[in-house]
Every structure is written in structure tokens, then in C-alpha cells.
TORVO-659866 format. One record per residue (C-alpha): x, z, y; residue in one letter; residue number from 1. Coordinates in pm, whole numbers. Last residue first. Layout:
N
ATOM       px       pz       py   aa     i
ATOM        X        Z        Y    a   NUM
...
***
This chain:
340
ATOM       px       pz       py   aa     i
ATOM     4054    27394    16956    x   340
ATOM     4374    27294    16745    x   339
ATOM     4583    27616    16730    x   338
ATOM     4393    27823    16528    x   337
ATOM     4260    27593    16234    x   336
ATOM     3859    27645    16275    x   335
ATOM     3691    27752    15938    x   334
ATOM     3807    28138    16096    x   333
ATOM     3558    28079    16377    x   332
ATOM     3258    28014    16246    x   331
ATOM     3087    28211    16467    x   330
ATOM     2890    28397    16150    x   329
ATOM     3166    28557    15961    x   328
ATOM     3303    28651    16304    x   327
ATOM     2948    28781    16424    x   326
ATOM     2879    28986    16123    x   325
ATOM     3269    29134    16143    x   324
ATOM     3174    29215    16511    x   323
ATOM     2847    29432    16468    x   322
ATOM     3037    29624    16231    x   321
ATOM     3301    29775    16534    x   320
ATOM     3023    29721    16783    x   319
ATOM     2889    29616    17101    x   318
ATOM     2971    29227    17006    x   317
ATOM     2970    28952    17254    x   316
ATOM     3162    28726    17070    x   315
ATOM     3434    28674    17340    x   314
ATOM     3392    29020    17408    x   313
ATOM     3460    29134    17085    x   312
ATOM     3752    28911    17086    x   311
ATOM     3878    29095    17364    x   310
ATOM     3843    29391    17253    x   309
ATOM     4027    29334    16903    x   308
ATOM     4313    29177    17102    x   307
ATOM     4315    29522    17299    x   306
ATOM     4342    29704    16945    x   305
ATOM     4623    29458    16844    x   304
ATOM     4791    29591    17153    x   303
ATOM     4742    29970    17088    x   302
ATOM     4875    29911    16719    x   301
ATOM     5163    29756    16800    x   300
ATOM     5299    29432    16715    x   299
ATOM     5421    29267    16438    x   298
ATOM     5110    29062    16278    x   297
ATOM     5127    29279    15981    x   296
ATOM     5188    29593    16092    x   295
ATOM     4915    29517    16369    x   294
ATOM     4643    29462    16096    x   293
ATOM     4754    29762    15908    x   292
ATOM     4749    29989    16175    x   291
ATOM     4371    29857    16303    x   290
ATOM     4216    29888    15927    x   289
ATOM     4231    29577    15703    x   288
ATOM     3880    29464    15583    x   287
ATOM     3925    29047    15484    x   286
ATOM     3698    29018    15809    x   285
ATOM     3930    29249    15996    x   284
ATOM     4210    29035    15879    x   283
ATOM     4055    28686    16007    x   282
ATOM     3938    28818    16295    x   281
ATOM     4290    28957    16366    x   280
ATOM     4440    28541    16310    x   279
ATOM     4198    28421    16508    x   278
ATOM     4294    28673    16781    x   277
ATOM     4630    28568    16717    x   276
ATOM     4526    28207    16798    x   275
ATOM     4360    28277    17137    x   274
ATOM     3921    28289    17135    x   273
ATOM     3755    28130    17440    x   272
ATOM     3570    27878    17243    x   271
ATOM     3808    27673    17459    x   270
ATOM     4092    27769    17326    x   269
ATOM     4277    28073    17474    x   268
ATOM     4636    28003    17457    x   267
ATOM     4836    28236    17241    x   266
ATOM     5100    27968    17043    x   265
ATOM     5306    28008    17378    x   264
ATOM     5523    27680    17441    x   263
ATOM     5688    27440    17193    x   262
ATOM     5994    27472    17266    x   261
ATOM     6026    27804    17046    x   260
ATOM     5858    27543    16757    x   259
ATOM     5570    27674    16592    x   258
ATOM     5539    27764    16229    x   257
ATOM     5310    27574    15952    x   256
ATOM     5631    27333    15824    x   255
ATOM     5832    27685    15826    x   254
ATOM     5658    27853    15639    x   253
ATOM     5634    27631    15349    x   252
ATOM     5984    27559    15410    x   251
ATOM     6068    27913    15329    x   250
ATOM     5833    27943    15079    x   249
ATOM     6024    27628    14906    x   248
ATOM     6378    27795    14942    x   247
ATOM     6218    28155    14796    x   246
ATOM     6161    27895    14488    x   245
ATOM     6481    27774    14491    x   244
ATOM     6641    28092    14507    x   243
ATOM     6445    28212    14263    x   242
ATOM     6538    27886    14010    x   241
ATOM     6873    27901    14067    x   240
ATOM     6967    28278    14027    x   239
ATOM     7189    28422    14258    x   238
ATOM     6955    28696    14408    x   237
ATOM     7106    28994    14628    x   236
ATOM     6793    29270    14609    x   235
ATOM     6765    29539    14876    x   234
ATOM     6743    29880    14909    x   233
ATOM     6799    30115    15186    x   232
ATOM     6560    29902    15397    x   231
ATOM     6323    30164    15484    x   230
ATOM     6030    29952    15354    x   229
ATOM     6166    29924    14985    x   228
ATOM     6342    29637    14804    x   227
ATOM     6467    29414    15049    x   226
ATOM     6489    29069    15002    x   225
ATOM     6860    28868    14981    x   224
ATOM     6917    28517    14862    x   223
ATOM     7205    28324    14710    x   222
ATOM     7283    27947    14652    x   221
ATOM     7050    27740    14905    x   220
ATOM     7333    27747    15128    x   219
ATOM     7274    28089    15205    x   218
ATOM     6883    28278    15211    x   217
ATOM     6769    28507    15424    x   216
ATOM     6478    28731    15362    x   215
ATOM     6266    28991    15586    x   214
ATOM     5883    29005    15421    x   213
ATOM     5559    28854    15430    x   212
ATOM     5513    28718    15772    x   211
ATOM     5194    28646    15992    x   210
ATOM     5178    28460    16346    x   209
ATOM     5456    28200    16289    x   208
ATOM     5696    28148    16479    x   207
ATOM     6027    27880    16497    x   206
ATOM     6369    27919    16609    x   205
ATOM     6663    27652    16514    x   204
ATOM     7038    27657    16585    x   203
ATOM     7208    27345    16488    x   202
ATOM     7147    27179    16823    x   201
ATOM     7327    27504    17012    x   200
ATOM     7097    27739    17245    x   199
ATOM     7240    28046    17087    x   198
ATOM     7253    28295    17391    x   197
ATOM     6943    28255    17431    x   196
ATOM     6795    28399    17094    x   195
ATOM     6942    28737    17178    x   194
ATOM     6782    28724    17511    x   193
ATOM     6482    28660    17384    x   192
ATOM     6434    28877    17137    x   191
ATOM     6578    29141    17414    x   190
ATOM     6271    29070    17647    x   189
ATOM     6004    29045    17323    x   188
ATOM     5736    28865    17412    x   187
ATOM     5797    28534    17180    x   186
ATOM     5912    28794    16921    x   185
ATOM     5519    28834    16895    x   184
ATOM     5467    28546    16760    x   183
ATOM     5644    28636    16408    x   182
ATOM     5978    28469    16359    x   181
ATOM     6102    28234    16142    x   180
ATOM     6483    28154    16201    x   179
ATOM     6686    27789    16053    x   178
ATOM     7042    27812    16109    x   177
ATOM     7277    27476    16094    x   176
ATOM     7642    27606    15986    x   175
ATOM     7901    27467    16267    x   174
ATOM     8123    27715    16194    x   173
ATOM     8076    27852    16532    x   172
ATOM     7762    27873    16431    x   171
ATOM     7814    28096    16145    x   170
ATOM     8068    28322    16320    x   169
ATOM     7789    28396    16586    x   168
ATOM     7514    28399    16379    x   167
ATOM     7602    28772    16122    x   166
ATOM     7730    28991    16390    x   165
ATOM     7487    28894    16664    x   164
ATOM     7202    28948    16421    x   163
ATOM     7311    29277    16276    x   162
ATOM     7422    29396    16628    x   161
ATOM     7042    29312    16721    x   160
ATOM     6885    29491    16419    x   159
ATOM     7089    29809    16530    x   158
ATOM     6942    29770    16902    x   157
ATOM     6594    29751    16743    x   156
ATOM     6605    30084    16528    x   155
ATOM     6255    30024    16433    x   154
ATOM     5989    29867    16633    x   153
ATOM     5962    29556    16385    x   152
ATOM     5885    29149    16382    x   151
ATOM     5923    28989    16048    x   150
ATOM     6290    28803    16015    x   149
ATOM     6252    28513    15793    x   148
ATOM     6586    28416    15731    x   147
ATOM     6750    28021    15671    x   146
ATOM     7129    27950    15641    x   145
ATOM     7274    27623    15644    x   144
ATOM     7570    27451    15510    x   143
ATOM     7920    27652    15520    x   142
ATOM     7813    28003    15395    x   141
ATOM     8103    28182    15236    x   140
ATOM     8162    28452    15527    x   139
ATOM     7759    28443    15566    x   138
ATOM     7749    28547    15198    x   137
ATOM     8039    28782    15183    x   136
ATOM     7868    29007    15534    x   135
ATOM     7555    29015    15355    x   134
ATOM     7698    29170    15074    x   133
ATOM     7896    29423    15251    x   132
ATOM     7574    29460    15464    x   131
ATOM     7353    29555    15167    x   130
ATOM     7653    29832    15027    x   129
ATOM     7675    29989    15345    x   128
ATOM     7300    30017    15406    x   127
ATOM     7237    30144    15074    x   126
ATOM     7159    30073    14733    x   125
ATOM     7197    29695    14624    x   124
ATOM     7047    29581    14294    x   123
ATOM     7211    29257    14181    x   122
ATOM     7002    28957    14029    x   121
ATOM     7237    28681    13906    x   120
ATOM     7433    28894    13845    x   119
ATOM     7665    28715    13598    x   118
ATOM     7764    28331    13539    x   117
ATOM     7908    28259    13200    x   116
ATOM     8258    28094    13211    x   115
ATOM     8461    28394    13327    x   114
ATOM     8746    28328    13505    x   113
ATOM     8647    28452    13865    x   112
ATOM     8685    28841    13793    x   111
ATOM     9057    28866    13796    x   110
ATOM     9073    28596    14075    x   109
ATOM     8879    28771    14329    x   108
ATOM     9107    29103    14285    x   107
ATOM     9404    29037    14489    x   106
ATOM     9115    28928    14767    x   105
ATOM     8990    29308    14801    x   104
ATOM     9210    29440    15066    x   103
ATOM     9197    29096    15253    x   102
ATOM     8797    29136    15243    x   101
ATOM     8845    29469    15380    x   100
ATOM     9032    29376    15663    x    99
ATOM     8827    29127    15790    x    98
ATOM     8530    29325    15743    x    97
ATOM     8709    29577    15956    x    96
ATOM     8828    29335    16191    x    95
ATOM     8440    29211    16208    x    94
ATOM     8317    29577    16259    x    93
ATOM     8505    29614    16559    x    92
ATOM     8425    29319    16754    x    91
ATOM     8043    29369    16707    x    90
ATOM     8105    29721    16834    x    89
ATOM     8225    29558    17125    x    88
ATOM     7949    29350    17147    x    87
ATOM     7719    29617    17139    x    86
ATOM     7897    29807    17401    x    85
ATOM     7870    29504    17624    x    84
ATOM     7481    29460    17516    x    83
ATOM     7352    29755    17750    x    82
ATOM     7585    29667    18090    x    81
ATOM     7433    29312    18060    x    80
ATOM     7120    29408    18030    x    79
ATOM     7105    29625    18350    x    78
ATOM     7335    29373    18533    x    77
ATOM     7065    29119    18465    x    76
ATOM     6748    29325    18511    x    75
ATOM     6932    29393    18867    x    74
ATOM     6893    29739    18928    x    73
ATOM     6634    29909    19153    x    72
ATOM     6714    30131    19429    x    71
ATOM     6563    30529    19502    x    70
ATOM     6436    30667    19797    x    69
ATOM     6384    31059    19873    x    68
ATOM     6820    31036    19938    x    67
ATOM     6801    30802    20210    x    66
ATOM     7075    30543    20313    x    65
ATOM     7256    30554    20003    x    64
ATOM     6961    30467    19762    x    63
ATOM     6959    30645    19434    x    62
ATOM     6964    30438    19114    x    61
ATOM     6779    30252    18943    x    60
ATOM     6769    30156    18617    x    59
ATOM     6985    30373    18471    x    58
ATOM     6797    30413    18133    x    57
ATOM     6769    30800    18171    x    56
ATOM     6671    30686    18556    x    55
ATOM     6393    30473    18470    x    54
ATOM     6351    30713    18131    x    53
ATOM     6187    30988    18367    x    52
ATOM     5845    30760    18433    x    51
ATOM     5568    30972    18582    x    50
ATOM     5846    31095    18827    x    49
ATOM     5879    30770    18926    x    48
ATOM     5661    30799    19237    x    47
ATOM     5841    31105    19401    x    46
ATOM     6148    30937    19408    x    45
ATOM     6008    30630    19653    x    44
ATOM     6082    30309    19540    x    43
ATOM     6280    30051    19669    x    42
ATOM     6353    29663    19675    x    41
ATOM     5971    29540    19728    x    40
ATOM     5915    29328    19412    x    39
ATOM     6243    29469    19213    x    38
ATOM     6087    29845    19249    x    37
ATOM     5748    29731    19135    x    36
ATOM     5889    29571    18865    x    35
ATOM     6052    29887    18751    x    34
ATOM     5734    30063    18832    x    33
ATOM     5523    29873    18582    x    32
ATOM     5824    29874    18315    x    31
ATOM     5848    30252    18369    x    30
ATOM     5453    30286    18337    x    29
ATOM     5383    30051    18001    x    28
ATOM     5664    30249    17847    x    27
ATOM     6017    30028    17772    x    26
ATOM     6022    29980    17417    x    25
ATOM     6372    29830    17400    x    24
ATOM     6478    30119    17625    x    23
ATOM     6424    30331    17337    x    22
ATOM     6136    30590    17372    x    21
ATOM     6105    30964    17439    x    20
ATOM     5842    31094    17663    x    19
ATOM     5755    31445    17601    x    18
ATOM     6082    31587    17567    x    17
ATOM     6172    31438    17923    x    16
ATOM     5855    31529    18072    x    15
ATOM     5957    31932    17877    x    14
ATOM     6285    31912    18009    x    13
ATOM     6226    31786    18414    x    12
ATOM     5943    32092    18415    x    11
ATOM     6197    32360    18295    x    10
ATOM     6471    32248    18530    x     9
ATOM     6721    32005    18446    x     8
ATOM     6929    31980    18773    x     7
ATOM     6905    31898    19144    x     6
ATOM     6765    31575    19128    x     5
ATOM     7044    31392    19059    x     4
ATOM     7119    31581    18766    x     3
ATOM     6786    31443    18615    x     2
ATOM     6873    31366    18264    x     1
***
């Protein structure tokens, strides 16, 4: 990783084996001394040796006036050079889509005569299989199409290809898309990103500070919800009454979300106490564990533990028990987070 520095020695191997992350989870030190390095325009070698995946990221690189000193890249250039080969890969996969749906078309018509509709629930095993059927949907999609995407840590660049894949030919369509998000997209860099570069009337974000579960429905005629948690199975729904009802959570949702527009939904009120801190109170009173309150909310569970701090300082507690008994007793989750 460190060639630059005269090789991989033992010491360079083991910091390197020790502190693996994608770049989409950039570690609390790199981003720290990345912005360092954009404030002032250098940084010294020596000081980023606390953060190897600066350089394993390539974002900086050595400074030709003095080798001890290294220079920042541009966050721009730096993102752009990461979602090129994504797009690219986006290209690809749409000629082969292409492709297979022309291999397949003799065959439509020999299944389409049938008078009595059929799976209307289909089980889909497999990653290949779940696209393929996501990929018909959007393809046949002309009206609107509405997905609840819960916020996740897991193979975030794939989930990005999977969203640029699937919008792009939809709005270009002109097919309105509604998104639900949880809150904590609203600090994600390459959320953001993604969600900038479809700025289009017809295009629609909204968050919310708890989700269920990832579903997307098409034209109000088919849905998809996975199965299990490592998304190798999912269900495609057809039938009219499921859909509609997964149509009417959606809105349900949706009416309760806030706009991206809108501004952060995490502004301290003035009883001092930020909506997704209501929203932890409310769990821990309910008796979810840290890890299970921070799966739910979306973020991680060393930031839903400093949310916990801070309420407890809010509510002047000294204790893990000590806090439930002042939540019940603050009255805090009769308030409606958001209003004051």
C-alpha cells in the first residue's frame, strides 16, 4: 500500500491489516486529517501514518517539492475518479440486460395467453435472479415508482450501482420517483452525491427517522421485499390487494417523512433534546439494547451511543437505569419530535 514509502515492511502490513474499511466509511482519523490537509494544503508524512487508507484511497499524494510532505486531493476529483468505474459498469450491465431481454422476447408471447393471472407471489433466490426481476419491472414501469431504502453499512458502492442503474433510465422516461430514506442518509457524503445528480421535478427524497424494511413498488402493479437480512431472497408480489396495501404504508410513511428541502430534521429543540434523540429515548424506553437501537435508526452503534450521552446530559442522568426513569418521567416522548 505504501510503495511510496519505501515498501511494505512488517509495521506498514500489520497498520494496514489492522485498519480495513471502505472509503465510504472513511475512519474518524483519515477524514479528520483529510480535512486538515484541504484547510492548510499539506500535510506532513509522518502525521498520516495513523491513517494508511489516505493514501490506499489516493487521497493525497506526495508533494513534488519535498518528499516528507504530502498534497491533498480535490474531494471532487477524488469522487469523481471513484464513480467513473461505476458508471462504466453501469454501462455494461444495461447492454447485457438489453441483450438478454431480446434473447428472451420470442418467448413473451407463449406465456402471455393465459386468461388466469399466475404468480402473483414469486419466491426469488439469489442476487441474479432478484435483479433480473428488478431490472423487468423498472424496464416496464412508465408511472411512478416508490422504495423505501433503510439506511445500511453493507457493500455501499454495490447499493449505489443498483441505484444508478435502476433511476437513471426511469427518469429519463419521465417516471415520477418517490424515495424514503432514514435521517441518517442526510449525512451520508456519497448519499448525497447520488441523490444530486437527480435534481429533476419528478424526482422526490424524503426521511424519516425509523424504517421497516427495503421495498419498491412499480406503477402500483408489482412489489418487491426481501426475504432474509442478507438479501439473497426476496419476494416479487403481483397481487392487487398486497400491493395496495404496501402502496398505503408507503404513503403512510411518506405523509410523516421530511422533505430533503426541508433542512436537517436534528435540531435541538428547546428542551434541548434533537429529534433522533427522541426517537432513541423512545427505543431505550421500549428496552432495545444499543446495537439494536442503531440498526434500526441506520447508523452506527458508536454514534447512537454518543446520542445516548447526550441525552443523558440533557436529562441530567448519571446512569444507564437512572435515564429510562427520567425519560418516562420528562415527558418527552408525549412531545411530537419535530415541533418543540
Amino acid at each position: 500500500m505504501f510503495r511510496t514509502l519505501g515498501g511494505g515492511d512488517l509495521t506498514t502490513n500489520r497498520t494496514k491489516a489492522t485498519h480495513p474499511h471502505a472509503i465510504t466509511e472513511l475512519c474518524e482519523e483519515g477524514g479528520r486529517l483529510y480535512a486538515n490537509a484541504l484547510r492548510t494544503g499539506r500535510i506532513a508524512r509522518a502525521d498520516v501514518e495513523p491513517a494508511p487508507c489516505l493514501m490506499e484511497f489516493a487521497l493525497l499524494h506526495p508533494d513534488p517539492d519535498d518528499v516528507n510532505w504530502l498534497r491533498p486531493v480535490p474531494p471532487s476529483v477524488a469522487l469523481a475518479r471513484r464513480l467513473n468505474p461505476i458508471e462504466r459498469e453501469i454501462t455494461e450491465r444495461r447492454q447485457t440486460s438489453i441483450e438478454l431481454a431480446e434473447a428472451f422476447e420470442p418467448f413473451m408471447a407463449l406465456s402471455a395467453g393465459g386468461a388466469e393471472p399466475t404468480h402473483s407471489i414469486t419466491v426469488l433466490e439469489g442476487l441474479e435472479r432478484i435483479n433480473a426481476a428488478l431490472d423487468l419491472a423498472t424496464a416496464q414501469c412508465q408511472i411512478e415508482m416508490l422504495t423505501v431504502q433503510p439506511s445500511g453499512r453493507r457493500r455501499p458502492e454495490n447499493r449505489l450501482i443498483e441505484g444508478l442503474e435502476r433511476d437513471r433510465p426511469l427518469i429519463e422516461r419521465g417516471v415520477r420517483i418517490r424515495t424514503l430514506y432514514q435521517h441518517t442518509a442526510r449525512y451520508s457524503p456519497e448519499r448525497l452525491a447520488y441523490m444530486d445528480r437527480f435534481t429533476d421535478g419528478k424526482v422526490e427524497y424524503r426521511t424519516i427517522d425509523e424504517l421497516v424494511e427495503r421495498l419498491i413498488i412499480c406503477d402500483e402493479t408489482v412489489a418487491f421485499i426481501p426475504v432474509r437480512d442478507d438479501r439473497q431472497v426476496a419476494l416479487e408480489l403481483r397481487h392487487p390487494g398486497l400491493v395496495g396495501y404496501l402502496v398505503k404504508v408507503f404513503e403512510f410513511m411518506w405523509n410523516r417523512a421530511v422533505p430533503l428541502t426541508a433542512g436537517t430534521p436534528y435540531e435541538t429543540a428547546p428542551d434541548g433534546i434533537t429529534d433522533i434523540q427522541h426517537s432513541i429515548a423512545k427505543l431505550l424506553v421500549e428496552g432495545h439494547v444499543d446495537e439494536a437501537i442503531a440498526r434500526r435508526l441506520g447508523m452506527n452503534v458508536r454514534t447512537c451511543r454518543a446520542h445516548i450521552a447526550k441525552l443523558a446530559t440533557a436529562l441530567g442522568s448519571g446512569s444507564r437505569a437512572q435515564l429510562g426513569y427520567l425519560i418516562a418521567q420528562s415527558g418527552i416522548l408525549q412531545q411530537d419530535p419535530g415541533t418543540g
